[in-house]
C-alpha positions as CSV (number, residue, x, y, z in Angstrom):
1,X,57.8,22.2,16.5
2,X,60.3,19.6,15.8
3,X,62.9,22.5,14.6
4,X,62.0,24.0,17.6
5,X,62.6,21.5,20.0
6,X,66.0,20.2,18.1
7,X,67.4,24.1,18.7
8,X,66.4,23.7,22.4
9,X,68.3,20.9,22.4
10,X,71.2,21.4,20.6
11,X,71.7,25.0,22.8
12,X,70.5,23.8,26.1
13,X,73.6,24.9,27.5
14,X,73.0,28.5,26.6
15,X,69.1,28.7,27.6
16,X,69.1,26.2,30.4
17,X,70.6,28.5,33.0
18,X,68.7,31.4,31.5
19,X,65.4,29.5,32.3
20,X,66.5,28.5,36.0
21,X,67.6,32.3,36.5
22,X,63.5,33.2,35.6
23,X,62.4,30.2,37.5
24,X,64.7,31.2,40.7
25,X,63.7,34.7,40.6
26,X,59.6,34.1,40.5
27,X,60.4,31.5,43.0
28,X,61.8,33.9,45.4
29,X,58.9,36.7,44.6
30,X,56.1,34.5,45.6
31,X,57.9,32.9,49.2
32,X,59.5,36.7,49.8
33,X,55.9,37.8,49.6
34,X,57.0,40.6,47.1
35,X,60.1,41.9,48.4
36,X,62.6,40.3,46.2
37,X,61.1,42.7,43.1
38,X,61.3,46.1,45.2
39,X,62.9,48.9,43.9
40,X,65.3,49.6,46.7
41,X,65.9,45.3,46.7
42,X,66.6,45.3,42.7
43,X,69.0,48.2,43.5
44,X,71.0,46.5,46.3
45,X,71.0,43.2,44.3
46,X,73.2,45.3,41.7
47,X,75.3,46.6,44.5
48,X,75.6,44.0,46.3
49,X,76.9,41.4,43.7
50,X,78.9,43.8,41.3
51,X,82.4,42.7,42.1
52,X,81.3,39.1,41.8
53,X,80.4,39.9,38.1
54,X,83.4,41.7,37.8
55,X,85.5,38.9,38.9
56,X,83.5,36.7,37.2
57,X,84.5,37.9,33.7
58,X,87.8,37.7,34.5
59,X,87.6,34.1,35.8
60,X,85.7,32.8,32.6
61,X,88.9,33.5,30.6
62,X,90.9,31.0,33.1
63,X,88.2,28.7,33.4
64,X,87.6,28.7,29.5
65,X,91.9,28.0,29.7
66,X,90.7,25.2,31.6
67,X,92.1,26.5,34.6
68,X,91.5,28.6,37.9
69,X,92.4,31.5,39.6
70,X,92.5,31.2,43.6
71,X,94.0,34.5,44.5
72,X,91.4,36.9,43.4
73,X,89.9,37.1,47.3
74,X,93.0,38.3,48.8
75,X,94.5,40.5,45.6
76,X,91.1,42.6,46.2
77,X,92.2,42.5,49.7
78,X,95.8,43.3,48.9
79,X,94.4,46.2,46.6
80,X,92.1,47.5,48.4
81,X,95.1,48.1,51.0
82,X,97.3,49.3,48.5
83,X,95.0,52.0,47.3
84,X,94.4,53.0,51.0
85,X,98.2,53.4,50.9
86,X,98.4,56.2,48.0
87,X,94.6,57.9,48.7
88,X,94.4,58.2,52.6
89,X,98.1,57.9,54.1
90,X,99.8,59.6,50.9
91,X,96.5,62.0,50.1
92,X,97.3,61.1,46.1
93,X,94.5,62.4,43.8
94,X,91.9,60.5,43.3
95,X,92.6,59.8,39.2
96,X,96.6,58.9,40.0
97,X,95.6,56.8,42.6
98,X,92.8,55.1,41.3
99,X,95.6,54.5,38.0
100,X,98.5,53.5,40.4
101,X,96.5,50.5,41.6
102,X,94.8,49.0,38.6
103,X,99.1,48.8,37.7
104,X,99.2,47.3,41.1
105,X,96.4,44.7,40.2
106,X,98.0,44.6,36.6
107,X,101.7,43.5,37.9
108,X,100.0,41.0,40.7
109,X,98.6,39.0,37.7
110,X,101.5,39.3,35.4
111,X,103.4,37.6,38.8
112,X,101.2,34.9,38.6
113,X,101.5,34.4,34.9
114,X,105.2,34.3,34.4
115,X,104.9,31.3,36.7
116,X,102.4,29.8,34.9
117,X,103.1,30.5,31.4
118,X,106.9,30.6,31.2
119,X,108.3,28.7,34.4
120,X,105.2,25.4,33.5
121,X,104.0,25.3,37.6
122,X,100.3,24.3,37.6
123,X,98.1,27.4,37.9
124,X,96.5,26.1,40.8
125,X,99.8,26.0,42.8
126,X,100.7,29.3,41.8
127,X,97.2,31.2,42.1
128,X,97.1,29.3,45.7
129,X,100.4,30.6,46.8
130,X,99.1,33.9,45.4
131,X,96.3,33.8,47.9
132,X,98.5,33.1,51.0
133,X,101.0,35.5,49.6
134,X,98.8,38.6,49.4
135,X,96.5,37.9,52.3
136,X,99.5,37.8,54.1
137,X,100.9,40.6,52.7
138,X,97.8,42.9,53.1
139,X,97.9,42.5,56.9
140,X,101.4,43.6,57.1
141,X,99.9,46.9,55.1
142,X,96.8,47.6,57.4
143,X,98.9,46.1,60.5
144,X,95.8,43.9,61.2
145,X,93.4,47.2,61.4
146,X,91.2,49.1,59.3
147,X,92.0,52.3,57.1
148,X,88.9,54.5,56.3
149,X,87.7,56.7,55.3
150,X,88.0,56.9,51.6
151,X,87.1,60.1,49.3
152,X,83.5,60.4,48.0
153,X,84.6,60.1,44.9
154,X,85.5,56.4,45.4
155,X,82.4,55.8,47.3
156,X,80.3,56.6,44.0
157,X,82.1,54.5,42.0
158,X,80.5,51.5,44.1
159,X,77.6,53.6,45.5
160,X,77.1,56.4,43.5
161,X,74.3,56.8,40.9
162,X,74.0,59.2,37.4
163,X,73.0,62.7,38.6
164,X,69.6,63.6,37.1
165,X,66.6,65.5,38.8
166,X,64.2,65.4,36.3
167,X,61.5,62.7,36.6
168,X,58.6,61.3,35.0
169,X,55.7,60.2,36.8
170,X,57.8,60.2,39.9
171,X,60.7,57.9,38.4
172,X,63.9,58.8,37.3
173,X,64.3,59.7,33.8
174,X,67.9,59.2,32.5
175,X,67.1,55.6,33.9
176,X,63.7,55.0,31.2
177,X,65.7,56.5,28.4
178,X,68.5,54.1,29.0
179,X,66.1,51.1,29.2
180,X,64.6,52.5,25.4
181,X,67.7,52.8,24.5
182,X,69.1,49.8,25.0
183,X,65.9,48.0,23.8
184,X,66.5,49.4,20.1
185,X,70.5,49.2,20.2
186,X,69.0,45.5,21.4
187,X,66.8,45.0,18.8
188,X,68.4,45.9,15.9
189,X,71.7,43.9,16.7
190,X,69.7,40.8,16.6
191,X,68.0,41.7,13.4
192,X,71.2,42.6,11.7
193,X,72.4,39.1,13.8
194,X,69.9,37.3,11.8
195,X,70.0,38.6,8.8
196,X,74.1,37.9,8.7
197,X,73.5,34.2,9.7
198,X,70.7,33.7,6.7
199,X,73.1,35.1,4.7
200,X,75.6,32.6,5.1
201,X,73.3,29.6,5.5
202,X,73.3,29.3,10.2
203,X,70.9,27.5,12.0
204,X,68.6,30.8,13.1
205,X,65.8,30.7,15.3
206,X,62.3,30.8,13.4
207,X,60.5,33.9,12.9
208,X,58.0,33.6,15.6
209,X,60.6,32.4,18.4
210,X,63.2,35.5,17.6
211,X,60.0,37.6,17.8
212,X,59.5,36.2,21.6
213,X,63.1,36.0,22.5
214,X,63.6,39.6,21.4
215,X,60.0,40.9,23.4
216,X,60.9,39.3,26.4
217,X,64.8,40.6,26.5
218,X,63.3,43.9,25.8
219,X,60.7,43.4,28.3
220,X,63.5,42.4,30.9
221,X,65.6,45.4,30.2
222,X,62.5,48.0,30.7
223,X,61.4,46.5,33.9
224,X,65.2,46.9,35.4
225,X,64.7,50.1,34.0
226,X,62.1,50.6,35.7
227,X,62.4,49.4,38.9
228,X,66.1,51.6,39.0
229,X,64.3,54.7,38.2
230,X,61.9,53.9,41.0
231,X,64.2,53.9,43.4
232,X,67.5,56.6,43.3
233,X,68.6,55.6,39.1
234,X,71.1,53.8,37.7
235,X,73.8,53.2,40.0
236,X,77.4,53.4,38.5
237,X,78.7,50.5,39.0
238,X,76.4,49.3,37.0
239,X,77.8,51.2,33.8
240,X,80.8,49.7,34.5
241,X,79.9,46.3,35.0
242,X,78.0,46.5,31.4
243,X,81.0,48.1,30.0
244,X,83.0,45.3,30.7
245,X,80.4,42.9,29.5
246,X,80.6,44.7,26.2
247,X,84.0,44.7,25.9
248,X,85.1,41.4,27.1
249,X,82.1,40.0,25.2
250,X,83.5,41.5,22.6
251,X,87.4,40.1,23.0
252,X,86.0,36.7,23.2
253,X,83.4,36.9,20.2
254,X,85.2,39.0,17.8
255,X,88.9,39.2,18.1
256,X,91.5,36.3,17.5
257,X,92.8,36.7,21.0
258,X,89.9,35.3,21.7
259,X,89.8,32.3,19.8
260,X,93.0,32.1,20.9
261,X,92.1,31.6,24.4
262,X,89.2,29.1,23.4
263,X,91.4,27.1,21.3
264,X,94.1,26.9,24.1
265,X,91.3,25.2,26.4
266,X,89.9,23.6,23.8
267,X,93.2,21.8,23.3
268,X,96.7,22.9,24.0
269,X,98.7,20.9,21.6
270,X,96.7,21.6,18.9
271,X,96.3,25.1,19.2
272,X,100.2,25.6,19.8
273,X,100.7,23.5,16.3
274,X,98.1,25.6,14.5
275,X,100.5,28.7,15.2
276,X,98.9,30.0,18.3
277,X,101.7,31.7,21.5
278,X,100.0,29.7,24.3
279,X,102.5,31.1,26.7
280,X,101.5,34.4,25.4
281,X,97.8,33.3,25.6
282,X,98.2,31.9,29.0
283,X,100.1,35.1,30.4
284,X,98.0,37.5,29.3
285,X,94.5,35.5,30.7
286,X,95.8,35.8,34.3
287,X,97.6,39.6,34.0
288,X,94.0,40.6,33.2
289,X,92.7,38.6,36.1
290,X,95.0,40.6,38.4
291,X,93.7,44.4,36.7
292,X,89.6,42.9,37.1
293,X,90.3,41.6,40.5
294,X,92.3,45.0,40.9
295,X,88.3,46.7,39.8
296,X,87.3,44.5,42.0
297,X,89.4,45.6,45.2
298,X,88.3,49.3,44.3
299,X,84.4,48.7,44.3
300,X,84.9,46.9,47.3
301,X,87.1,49.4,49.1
302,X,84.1,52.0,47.8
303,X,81.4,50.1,48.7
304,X,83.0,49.5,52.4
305,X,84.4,52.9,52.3
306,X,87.1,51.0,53.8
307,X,90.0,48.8,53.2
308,X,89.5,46.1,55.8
309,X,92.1,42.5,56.5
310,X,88.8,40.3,55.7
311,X,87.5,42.1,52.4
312,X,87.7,39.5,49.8
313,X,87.2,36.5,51.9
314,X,85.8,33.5,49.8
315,X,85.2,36.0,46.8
316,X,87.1,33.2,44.1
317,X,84.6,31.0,45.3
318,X,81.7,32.9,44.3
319,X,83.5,34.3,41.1
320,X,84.3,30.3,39.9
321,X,80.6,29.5,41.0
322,X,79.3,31.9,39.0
323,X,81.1,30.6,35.9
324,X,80.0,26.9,36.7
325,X,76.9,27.3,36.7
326,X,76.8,29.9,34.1
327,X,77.9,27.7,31.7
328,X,81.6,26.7,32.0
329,X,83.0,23.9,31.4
330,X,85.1,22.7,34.1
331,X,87.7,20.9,31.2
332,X,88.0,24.2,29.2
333,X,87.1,25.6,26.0
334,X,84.0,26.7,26.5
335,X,81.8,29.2,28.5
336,X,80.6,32.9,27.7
337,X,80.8,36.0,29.7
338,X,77.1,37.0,29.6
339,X,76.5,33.0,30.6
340,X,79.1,34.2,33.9
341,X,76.6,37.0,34.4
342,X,73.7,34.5,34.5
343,X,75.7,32.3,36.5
344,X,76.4,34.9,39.1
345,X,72.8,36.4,38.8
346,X,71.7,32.8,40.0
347,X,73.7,33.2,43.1
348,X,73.0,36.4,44.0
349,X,69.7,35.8,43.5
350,X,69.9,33.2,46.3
351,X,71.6,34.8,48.8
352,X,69.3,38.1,48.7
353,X,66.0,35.5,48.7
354,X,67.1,33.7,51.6
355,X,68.6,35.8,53.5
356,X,65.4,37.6,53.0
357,X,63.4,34.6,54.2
358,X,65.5,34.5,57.4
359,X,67.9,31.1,56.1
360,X,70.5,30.8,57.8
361,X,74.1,31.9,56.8
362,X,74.8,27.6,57.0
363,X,72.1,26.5,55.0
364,X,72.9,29.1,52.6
365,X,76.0,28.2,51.9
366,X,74.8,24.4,51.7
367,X,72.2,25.3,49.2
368,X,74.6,27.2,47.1
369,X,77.0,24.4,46.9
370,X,74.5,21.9,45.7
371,X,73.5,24.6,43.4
372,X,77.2,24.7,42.0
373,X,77.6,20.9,41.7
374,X,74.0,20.6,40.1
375,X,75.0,22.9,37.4
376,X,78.5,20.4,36.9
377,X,76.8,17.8,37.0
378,X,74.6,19.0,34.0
379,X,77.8,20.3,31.9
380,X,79.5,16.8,32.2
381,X,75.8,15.1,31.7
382,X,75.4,17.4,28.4
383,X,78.8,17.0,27.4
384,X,78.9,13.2,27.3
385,X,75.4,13.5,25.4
386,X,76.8,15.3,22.7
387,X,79.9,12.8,22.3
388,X,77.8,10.1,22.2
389,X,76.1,11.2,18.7
């Protein structure tokens, strides 16, 4: 028990928010009387918070710099007008100009990064010009009005779910084999997880703990599952919201770029000394912000069918938030992208179970930011802990 509770303790930043996520969630199924767990609610949640994850992912890496990005609101704005541009006044295809605007999004954050990595002016400065820049710029584009409609093909891409008529039982049945799937892909990357870290002598989990974690992840993943192929399946959006959480997972966990990007927000000086091309680094973190946010703008535009002055209003907000209380740390260096995913998860979670309850739109947002400086106040609380050992 006392191994046990030492683990908790020394990775209370990873499992904290995990267990406030749970606690939320049953929270808001017992005072929603049931709703929050729906099918057709578990569905919308997904839809409705996708292009905060999105963003999200892209934030960590500037957050983990130990910096932020306050332009990602109006460059999904600014995209979602560009791409109206090319697909509804130009009638491009779909494929060119879907490509022509994830370059758009690409060059918007390679702006911002020359500033900040090769001309030294504070990322906050810059990213906050970038917001009155592009806002601006996007109601020249739409002329203050709104461009619709867009072609069904970028509709699905926000709204759209896998094609599949055969069921089981009534539910859908691509979505069950994905959720056994993933449960054994699951599975047998935390046994082969384990037995690398025994190998080489890592503080693992005991026996009877990984056997709990791993039933109740599996357990999680089968009643998404589930509760998807209840309702209409697994939207798309949600493929490529987990195929981002693979592959940026991967970036940070497994690639020197980034380590390179942890050790720049870890500690600047040091990192440069030990070899490492921070203004390299540092460009590169907030390009790829501009492509996500440029994801972003398209799910957006898809899931409004519309490119609109106000879309993206406050969105940086709720994409920092999400890394906060995910997990973040607001000094740099540290934070994970499936901790962002929690983080946003948490919010989301919030604004569907209040505004199911009937809270209003004030007190939401007054709950949510006590929410976002509880979760700061427990990374600087853990933080000075730790030091003080």
């Amino acid at each position: 028990m006392g191994n046990v509770t030492a683990f908790f303790k020394n990775n209370i930043r990873q499992y904290g928010m995990v267990l406030a996520l749970v606690f939320i969630m049953a929270l808001f199924q017992v005072l929603t009387g049931g709703i929050l767990f729906r099918p057709m609610n578990i569905t919308n949640l997904v839809l409705q918070n996708s292009y905060v994850l999105i963003l999200g992912v892209g934030m960590l890496l500037c957050i983990v710099t130990g910096n932020v990005d306050l332009s990602v609101g109006s460059v999904v704005a600014f995209v979602g007008a560009v791409a109206a541009v090319f697909m509804i006044d130009l009638h491009m295809p779909v494929v060119l100009g879907i490509i022509l605007t994830l370059l758009v999004g690409l060059l918007v954050g390679s702006f911002h990064g020359y500033f900040i990595a090769y001309r030294k002016i504070p990322p906050f400065i810059v990213t906050l010009g970038g917001m009155l820049i592009f806002r601006g710029l996007t109601m020249v584009i739409l002329k203050g009005q709104t461009k619709a409609p867009f072609a069904k093909s970028i509709q699905n891409i926000a709204a759209g779910y896998l094609p599949g008529d055969f069921k089981i039982a009534g539910l859908n049945a691509i979505a069950i084999l994905a959720g056994l799937v993933l449960s054994a892909i699951f599975i047998a990357v935390q046994l082969n997880m384990r037995k690398r870290k025994k190998k080489y002598d890592f503080e693992v989990l005991p026996v009877g703990l990984e056997i709990v974690k791993i039933t109740l992840v599996v357990l999680a993943i089968n009643t998404l599952t589930l509760l998807l192929a209840a309702h209409n399946g697994i939207p798309l959006v949600l493929i490529l919201l987990a195929s981002l959480i693979f592959i940026y997972t991967f970036i940070t966990q497994k690639t020197i770029s980034g380590r390179h990007i942890y050790a720049l927000g870890g500690n600047e000086k040091a990192a440069r000394l030990s070899g490492v091309k921070t203004h390299r680094v540092m460009f590169w973190v907030y390009a790829n912000m501009g492509l996500l946010a440029a994801v972003a703008g398209l799910v957006v535009a898809g899931r409004l069918n519309a490119a609109t002055p106000k879309a993206g209003t406050n969105f940086e907000l709720d994409a920092i938030a999400a890394c906060y209380i995910g997990g973040a740390s607001a000094s740099g260096g540290v934070g994970t992208v499936l901790g962002t995913i929690v983080g946003g998860l948490v919010m989301g979670v919030l604004n569907n179970g209040m505004s199911i309850m009937g809270v209003s739109v004030d007190w939401q947002q007054a709950i949510k930011g006590m929410v976002l400086l509880a979760a700061v106040c427990f990374d600087v609380y853990t933080k000075s802990k730790n030091s003080s050992r």
